[in-house]
N, C-alpha and C positions, 0 to 999 in steps of 0.2 A: 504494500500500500504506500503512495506516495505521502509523505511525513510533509509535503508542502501544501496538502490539501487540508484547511481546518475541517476539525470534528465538529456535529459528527457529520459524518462522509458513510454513507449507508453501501456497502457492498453487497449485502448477504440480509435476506428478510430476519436471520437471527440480531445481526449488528445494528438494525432498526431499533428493535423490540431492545437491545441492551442501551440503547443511546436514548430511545423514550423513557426507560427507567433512571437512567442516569439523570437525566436532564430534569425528569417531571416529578421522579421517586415511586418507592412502592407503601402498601399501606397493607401490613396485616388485615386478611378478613375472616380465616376463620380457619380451622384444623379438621381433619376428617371426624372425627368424634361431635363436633357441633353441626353436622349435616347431615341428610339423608343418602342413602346410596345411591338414591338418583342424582339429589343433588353434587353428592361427588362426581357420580359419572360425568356431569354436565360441564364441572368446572375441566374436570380431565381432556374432556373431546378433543382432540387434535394435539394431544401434548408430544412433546420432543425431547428428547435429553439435553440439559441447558451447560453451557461449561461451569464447571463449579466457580472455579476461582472467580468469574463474574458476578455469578449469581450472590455470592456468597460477600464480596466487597459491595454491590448495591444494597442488599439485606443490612448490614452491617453501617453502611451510611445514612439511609432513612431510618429503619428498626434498630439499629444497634443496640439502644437500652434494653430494650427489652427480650432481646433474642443473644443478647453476648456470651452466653455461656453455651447456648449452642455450638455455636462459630467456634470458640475457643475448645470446644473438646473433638477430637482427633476420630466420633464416632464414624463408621464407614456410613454415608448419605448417600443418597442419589438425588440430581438436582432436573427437573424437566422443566421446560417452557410451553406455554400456548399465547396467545395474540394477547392475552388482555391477563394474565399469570404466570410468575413462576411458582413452581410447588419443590419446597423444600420437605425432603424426607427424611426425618430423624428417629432414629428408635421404634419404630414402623408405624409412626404418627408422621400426615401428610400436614405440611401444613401452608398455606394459599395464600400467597399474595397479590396487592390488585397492582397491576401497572399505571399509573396516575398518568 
């Protein structure tokens, strides 16, 4: 990627979705245990495996307080994306944040 192009510079429908979060922030909305299985489904629909280390530095920028001890423990997660969430999964609680 040319370093002379300012950010964000959208390559990839992922690096959209990572530069809307960066720019707009994410907002805790809820964990799998506060929904319905439908309603999980719905939020799931179209989800992708998200890079950690991003997903995990935006989390960590907007939610930080409240989500820091997640971040700071080494548990194995898996991090996916869909257009309007990423879902953080810890300790095999999903947990959904909104893309602002």
């Amino acid at each position: 990627m040319n370093s002379d192009i300012p950010r964000p510079y959208h390559t990839t429908p992922a690096d959209e979705i990572y530069d809307r979060a960066l720019t707009g922030g994410v907002t805790f909305e809820c964990s799998c245990a506060d929904i319905t299985e439908g309603e999980r489904d719905d939020l799931m629909e179209g989800a992708t495996r998200a890079n950690k280390d991003q997903v995990e530095k935006i989390i960590t920028l907007w939610e930080g307080e409240n989500f820091r001890d997640m971040m700071i423990q080494k548990n194995p997660c898996k991090h996916l994306k869909t257009e309007t969430h990423f879902v953080f999964i810890h300790s095999a609680t999903e947990y959904f944040f909104s893309i602002n």
